[in-house]
TORKE-881246 format. One line per field, with one value per residue (C-alpha): residue number from 0; x, y, z. Coordinates in pm, whole numbers, plus 50000, padded with zeros to 5 digits. Layout:
nr	[NUM; ...];
x	[X; ...];
y	[Y; ...];
z	[Z; ...];
END
This chain:
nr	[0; 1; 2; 3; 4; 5; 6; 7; 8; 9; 10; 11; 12; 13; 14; 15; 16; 17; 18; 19; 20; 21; 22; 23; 24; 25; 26; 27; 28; 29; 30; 31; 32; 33; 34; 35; 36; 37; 38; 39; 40; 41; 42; 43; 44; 45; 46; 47; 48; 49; 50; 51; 52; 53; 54; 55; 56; 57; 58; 59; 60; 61; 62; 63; 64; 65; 66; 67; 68; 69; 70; 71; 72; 73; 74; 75; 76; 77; 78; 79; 80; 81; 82; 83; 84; 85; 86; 87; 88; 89; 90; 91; 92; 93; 94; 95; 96; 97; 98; 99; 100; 101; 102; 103; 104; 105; 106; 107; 108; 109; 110; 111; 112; 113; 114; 115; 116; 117; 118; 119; 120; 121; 122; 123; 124; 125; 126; 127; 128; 129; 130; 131; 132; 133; 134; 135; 136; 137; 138; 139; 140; 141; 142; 143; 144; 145; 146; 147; 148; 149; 150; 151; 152; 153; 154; 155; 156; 157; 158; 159; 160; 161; 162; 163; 164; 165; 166; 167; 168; 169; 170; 171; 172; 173; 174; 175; 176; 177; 178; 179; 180; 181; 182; 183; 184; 185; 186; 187; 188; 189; 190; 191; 192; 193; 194; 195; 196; 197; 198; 199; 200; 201; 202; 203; 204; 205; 206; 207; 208; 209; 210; 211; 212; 213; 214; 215; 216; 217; 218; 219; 220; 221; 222; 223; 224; 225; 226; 227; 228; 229; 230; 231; 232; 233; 234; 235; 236; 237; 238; 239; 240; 241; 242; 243; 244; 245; 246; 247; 248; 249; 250; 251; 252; 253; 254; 255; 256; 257; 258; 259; 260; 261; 262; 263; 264; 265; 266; 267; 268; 269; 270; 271; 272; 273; 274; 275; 276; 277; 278; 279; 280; 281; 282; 283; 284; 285; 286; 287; 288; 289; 290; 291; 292; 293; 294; 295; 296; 297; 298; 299; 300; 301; 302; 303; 304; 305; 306; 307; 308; 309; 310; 311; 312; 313; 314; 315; 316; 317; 318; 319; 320; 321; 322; 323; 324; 325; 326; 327; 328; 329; 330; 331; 332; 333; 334; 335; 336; 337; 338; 339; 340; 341; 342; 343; 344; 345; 346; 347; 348; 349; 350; 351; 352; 353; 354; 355; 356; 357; 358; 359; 360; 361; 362; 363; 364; 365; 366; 367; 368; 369; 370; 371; 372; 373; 374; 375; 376; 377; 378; 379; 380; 381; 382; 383; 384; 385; 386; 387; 388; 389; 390; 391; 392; 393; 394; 395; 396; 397; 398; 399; 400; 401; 402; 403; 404; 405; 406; 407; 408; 409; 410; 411; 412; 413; 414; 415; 416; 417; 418; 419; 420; 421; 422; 423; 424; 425; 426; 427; 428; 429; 430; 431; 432; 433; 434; 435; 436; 437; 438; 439; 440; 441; 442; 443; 444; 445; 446; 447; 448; 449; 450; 451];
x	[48425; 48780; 48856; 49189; 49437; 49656; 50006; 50061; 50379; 50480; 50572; 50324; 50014; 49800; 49839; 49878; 49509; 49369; 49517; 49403; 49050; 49041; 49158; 48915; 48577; 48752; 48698; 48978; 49147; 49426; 49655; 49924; 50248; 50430; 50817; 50977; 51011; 50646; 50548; 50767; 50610; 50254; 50394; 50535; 50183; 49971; 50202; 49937; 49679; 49880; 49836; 50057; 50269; 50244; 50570; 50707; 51057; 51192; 51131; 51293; 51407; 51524; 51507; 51188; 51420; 51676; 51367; 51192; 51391; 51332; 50973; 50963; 51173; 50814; 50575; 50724; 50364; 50308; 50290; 50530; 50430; 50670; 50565; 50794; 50794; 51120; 51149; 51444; 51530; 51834; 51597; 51307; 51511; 51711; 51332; 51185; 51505; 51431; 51079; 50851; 50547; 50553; 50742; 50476; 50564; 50376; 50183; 50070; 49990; 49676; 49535; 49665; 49719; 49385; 49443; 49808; 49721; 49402; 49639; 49886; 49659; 49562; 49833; 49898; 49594; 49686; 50010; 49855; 49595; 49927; 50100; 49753; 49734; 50069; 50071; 49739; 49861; 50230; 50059; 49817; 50094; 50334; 50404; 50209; 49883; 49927; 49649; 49774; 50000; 50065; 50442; 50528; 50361; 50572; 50883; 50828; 50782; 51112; 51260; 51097; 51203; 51561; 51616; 51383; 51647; 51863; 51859; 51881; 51704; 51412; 51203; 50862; 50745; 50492; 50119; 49855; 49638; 49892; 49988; 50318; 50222; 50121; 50473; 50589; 50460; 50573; 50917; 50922; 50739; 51017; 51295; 51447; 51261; 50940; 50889; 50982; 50730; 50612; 50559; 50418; 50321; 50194; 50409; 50134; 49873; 50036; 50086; 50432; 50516; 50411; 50601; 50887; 50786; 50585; 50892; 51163; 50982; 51086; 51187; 50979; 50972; 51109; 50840; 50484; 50291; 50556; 50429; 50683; 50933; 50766; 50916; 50902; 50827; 51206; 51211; 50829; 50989; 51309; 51441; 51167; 51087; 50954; 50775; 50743; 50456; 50421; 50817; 50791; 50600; 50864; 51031; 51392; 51512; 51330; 51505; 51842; 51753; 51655; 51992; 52156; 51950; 52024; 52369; 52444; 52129; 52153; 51916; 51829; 51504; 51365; 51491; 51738; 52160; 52260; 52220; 51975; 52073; 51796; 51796; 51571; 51528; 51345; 51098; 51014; 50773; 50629; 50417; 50629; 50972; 51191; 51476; 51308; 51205; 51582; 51685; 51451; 51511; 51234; 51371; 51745; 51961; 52181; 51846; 51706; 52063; 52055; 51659; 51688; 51949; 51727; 51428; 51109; 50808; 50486; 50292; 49954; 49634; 49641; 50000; 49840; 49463; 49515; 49487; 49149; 48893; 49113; 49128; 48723; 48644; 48897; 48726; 48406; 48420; 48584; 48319; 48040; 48177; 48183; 47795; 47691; 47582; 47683; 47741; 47874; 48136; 48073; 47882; 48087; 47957; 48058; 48425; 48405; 48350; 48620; 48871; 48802; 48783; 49113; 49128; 49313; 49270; 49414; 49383; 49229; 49038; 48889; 48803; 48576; 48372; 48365; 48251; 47981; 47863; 47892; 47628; 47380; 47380; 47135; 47254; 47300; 47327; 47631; 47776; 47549; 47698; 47458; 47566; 47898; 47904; 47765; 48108; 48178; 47782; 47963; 48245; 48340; 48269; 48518; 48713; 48660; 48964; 48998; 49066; 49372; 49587; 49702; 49320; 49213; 49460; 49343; 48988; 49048; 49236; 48958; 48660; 48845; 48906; 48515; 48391; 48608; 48478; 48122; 48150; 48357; 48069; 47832; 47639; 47601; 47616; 47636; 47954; 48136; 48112; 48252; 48499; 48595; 48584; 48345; 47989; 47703; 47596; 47938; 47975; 47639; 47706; 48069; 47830; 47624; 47960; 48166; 47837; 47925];
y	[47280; 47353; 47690; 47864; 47857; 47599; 47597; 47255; 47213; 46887; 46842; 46518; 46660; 46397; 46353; 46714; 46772; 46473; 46589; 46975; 46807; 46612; 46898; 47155; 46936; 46981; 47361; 47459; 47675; 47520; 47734; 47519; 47486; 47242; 47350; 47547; 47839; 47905; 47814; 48088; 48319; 48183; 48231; 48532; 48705; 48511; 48520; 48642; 48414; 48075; 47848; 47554; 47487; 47126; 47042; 46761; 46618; 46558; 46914; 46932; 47307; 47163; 46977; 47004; 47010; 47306; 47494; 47538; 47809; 48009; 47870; 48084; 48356; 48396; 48335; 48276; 48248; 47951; 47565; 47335; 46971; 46723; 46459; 46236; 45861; 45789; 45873; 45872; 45872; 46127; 46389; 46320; 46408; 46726; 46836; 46822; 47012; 47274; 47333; 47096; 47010; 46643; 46477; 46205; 45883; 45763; 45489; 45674; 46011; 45940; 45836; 46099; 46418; 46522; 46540; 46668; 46972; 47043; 47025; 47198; 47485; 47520; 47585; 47804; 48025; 48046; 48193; 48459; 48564; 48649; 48854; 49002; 49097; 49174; 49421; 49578; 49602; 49770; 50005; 50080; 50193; 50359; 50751; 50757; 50645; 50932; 51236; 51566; 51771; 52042; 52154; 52071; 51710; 51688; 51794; 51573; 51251; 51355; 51347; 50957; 50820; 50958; 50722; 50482; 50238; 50227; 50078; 50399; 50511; 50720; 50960; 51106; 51412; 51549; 51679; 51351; 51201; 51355; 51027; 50871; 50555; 50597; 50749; 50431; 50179; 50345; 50394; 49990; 49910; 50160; 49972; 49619; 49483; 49482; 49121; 49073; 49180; 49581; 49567; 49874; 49943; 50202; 50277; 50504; 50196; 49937; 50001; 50104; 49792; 49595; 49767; 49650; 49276; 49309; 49524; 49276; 48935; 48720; 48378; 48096; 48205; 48539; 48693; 48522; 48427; 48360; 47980; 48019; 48187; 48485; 48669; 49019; 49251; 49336; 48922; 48943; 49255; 49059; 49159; 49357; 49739; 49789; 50070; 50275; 50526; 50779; 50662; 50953; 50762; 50555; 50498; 50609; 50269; 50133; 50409; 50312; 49900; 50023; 50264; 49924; 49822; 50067; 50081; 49671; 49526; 49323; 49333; 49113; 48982; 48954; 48669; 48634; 48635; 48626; 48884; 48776; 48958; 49105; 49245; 49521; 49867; 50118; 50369; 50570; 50865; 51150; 51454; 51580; 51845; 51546; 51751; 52002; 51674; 51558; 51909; 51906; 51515; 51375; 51195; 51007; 51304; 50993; 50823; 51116; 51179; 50818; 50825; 51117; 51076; 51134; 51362; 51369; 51641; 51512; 51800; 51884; 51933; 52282; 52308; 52172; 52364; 52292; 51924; 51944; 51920; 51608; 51416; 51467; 51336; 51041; 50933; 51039; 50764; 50502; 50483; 50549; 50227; 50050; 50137; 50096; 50429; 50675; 51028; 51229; 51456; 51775; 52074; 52417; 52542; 52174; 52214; 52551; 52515; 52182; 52413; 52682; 52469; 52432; 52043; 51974; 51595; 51625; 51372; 51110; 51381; 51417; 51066; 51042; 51371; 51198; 50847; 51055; 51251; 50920; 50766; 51077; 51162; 51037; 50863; 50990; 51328; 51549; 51562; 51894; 52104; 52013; 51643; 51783; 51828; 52129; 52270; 52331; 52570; 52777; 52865; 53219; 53393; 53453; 53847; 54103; 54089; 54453; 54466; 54550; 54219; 54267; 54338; 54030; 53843; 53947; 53880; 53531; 53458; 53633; 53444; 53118; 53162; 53261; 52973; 52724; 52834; 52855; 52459; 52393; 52567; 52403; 52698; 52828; 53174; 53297; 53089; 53154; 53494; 53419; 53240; 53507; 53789; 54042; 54088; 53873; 54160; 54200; 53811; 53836; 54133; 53935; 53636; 53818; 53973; 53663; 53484; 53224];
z	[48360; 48338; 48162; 48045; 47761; 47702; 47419; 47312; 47132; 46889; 46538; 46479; 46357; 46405; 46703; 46838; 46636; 46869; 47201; 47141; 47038; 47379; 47584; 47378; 47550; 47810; 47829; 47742; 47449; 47288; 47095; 46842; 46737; 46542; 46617; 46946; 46725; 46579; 46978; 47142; 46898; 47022; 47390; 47315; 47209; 47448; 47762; 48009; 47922; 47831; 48201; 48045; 47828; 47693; 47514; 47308; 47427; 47098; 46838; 46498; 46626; 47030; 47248; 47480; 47878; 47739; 47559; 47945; 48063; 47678; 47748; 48132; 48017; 47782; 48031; 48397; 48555; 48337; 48402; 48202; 48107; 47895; 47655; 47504; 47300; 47471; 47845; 48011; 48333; 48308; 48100; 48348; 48643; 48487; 48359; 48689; 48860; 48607; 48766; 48517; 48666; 48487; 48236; 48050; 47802; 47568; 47641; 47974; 47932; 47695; 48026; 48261; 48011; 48122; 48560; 48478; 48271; 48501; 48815; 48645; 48515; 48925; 48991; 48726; 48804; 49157; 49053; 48795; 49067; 49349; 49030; 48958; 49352; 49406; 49050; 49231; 49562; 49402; 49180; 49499; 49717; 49419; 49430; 49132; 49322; 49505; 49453; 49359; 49223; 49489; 49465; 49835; 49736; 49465; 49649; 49884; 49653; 49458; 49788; 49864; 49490; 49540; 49876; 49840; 49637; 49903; 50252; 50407; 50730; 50646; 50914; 50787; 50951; 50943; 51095; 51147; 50869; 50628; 50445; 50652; 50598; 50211; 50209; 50383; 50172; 49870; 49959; 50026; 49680; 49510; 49684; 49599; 49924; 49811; 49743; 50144; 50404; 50511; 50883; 51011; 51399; 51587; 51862; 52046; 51972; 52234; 52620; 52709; 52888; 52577; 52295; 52391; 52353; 52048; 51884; 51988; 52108; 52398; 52508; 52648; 53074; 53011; 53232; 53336; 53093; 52833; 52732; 52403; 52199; 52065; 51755; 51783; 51475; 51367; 51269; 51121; 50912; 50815; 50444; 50425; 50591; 50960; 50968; 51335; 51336; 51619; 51722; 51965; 52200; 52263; 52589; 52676; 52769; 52418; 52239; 52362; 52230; 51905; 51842; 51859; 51563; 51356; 51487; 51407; 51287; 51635; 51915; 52227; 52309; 52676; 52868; 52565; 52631; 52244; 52022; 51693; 51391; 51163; 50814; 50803; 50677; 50906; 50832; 51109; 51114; 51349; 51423; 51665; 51657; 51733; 51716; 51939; 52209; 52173; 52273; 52597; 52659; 52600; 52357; 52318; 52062; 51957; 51790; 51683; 51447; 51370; 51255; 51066; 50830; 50566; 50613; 50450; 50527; 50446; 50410; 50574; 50329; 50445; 50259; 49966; 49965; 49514; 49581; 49784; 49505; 49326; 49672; 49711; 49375; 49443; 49754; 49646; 49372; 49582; 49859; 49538; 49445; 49757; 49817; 49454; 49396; 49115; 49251; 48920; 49103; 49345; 49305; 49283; 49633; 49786; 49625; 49784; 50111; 50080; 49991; 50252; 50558; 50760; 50760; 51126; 51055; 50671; 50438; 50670; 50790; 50427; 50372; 50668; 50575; 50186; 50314; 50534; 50224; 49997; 50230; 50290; 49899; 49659; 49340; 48995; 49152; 49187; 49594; 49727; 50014; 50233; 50264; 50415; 50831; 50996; 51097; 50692; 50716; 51002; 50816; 50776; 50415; 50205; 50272; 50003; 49766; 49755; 50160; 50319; 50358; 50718; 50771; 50608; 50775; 51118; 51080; 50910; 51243; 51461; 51273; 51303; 51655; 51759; 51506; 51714; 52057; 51931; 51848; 52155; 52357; 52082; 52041; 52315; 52265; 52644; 52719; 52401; 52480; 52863; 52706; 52456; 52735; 52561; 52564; 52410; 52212; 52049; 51975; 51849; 51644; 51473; 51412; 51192; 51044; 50981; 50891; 51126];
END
């Protein structure tokens, strides 16, 4: 049965009391008004929950065509139906230019009232469920979303907020598994694009002698195999932001096509002779010294000053140790979710060990090892330590507080540095020591030291 809430609008209260009556066993709830003004109030409160509006022509306060765009200024997800004694064709035509979905006489729409407002209210729904998904997806990928509140996080999204209104050339840097991409799509649902697409590739993901294809697309016979006009990803993007992951890995010749984009918003595709224009902003990002690869050229110095005209580091999770323990419990309670199982936070020792451990994979890096945990741990119990990987058990303990800093320094390095052989070697004590050049008794005797 249909379901949903309907405004229906007309000064006759007879027969406004009969229609809501028919369209109430219909499922539905009918909120009513007998003038445009009581029924912009009604609107007004019930914006997000009215599907249709179902109007009289002729009000004592207006006239049902000029009240629609007062009537979507209210409620712009909502349907609009017209009912009138005294159709014409003038006032049907200007109501449907002005978006109604039907215009009704008497004498026909006691009959059809009924499949109108039901096909309306479709289409209605459909419309609140894109806003609903669109509001989710917007708030998903907002700077706000973002975990943490480590200062070179926060410098970093000041940085983002400050560009991300204009169509400015952004380059990301930063370690991998750091968040580029989060930065990414933020930066596009900040800007006055966001209602066009977010393209993002991975430049490292496709073979060299694809890229260049999939980035620009081709024409029908441009090489074998090309059946039909391909678009590349700068067209798919258009309006919108392309974002380039990993744009190190492109190759020189690739480089020197995509300067012209940012150059003239112009570019060629294979087995093209015209230039297609394109209307895109780009969002590149990297873990590489770009600057530093420009310098030894590996990569073209003219893109790299074009790409980086404004700079953004992304910082690793090692940069931003404070956010750790917020991060855990995030993830912790999104895969909880996922498998239906309550897990009330982390134990102190579990937080612990998070914070100490180096994290070369960062944030991504996190999320597996919580999605791991989230599966091993039993519900309605707090996250233990054990659930964690067995490189987080071989971790060094923590230095005295009272030692020498340069001292502490230099065994944090040296325990880090036997740990990682030991799981290279994975445990085998004999070769770590080989590979450490001293003797098994001395590794043995710094395992028992560093407690690794």
């Amino acid at each position: 049965m249909p379901s949903g809430t309907l405004l229906l609008i007309d000064d006759e209260a007879r027969l406004r009391q009969l229609l809501a009556r028919v369209l109430e066993l219909e499922g539905y709830t009918v909120l009513q008004a007998p003038d445009a003004s009581r029924g912009l109030e009604l609107l007004q409160q019930h914006a997000r929950e009215v599907l249709v509006v179902i109007s009289d022509v002729k009000l004592p306060d207006g006239h049902g065509v000029d009240l629609m765009p007062r009537y979507r200024a209210k409620a712009p997800d909502c349907e609009i139906v017209l009912l009138t004694a005294f159709g014409t064709i003038p006032d049907g035509v200007r109501a449907m230019k002005q978006g109604a979905f039907d215009y009704l006489t008497k004498g026909d729409y006691e009959q059809q009232l009924v499949v109108v407002v039901e096909r309306a209210a479709e289409k209605a729904r459909l419309r609140f469920r894109v806003a609903e998904l669109e509001r989710r997806m917007s708030q998903r990928f907002s700077f706000e979303s973002m975990v943490g509140a480590a200062p070179a996080l926060r410098r970093a999204q000041d940085l983002a907020r400050q560009v991300a209104p204009t169509d400015s050339t952004v380059l990301l840097e930063g370690p991998t598994g750091a968040g580029k991409e989060l930065f990414a799509q933020a930066l596009h649902e900040a800007s006055e694009r966001k209602a066009r697409p977010f393209v993002a590739v991975n430049c490292s993901a496709f073979p060299k002698d694809l890229l260049e294809s999939e980035l620009f697309g081709y024409k029908k016979g441009a090489f074998t195999g090309a059946l039909a006009d391909k678009k590349g990803l700068l067209e798919e993007a258009a309006g919108g932001t392309l974002f380039l992951d990993e744009i190190g890995e492109l190759e020189l010749n690739v480089q020197a096509k995509f300067l012209r984009v940012l150059e003239t918003r112009q570019f060629t595709k294979l087995g093209d002779t015209k230039p297609t224009s394109v209307n895109v902003r780009i969002v590149a990002a990297t873990n590489r010294n770009l600057k530093q690869e420009a310098a030894e050229g590996r990569f073209r110095p003219d893109l790299y000053y074009r790409l980086s005209v404004f700079t953004i580091q992304v910082p690793s999770l090692r940069d931003r140790a404070a956010d750790v323990p917020a991060l855990a419990r995030h993830f912790l309670q999104h895969f909880a979710a996922q498998l239906r199982k309550r897990l009330p936070g982390l134990e102190p020792e579990c937080v612990e060990l998070l914070q100490r451990y180096e994290w070369p994979g960062n944030v991504r890096e996190l999320k597996n090892v919580l999605e791991r945990a989230a599966i091993l741990a039993p519900t309605d119990q707090p996250l233990a330590a054990g659930y964690l990987p067995d490189e987080f058990h071989t971790l060094p303990a923590p230095l005295s507080p009272d030692a020498d800093p340069a001292d502490q320094s230099l065994r944090a390095v040296e325990a880090r540095h036997i740990r990682q052989v030991l799981h290279q070697c994975q445990g085998n004590k004999t070769e770590a020591a080989r590979r450490l050049g001293i003797g098994l008794t001395t590794l043995y005797r710094k395992v028992q030291e560093y407690e690794l």
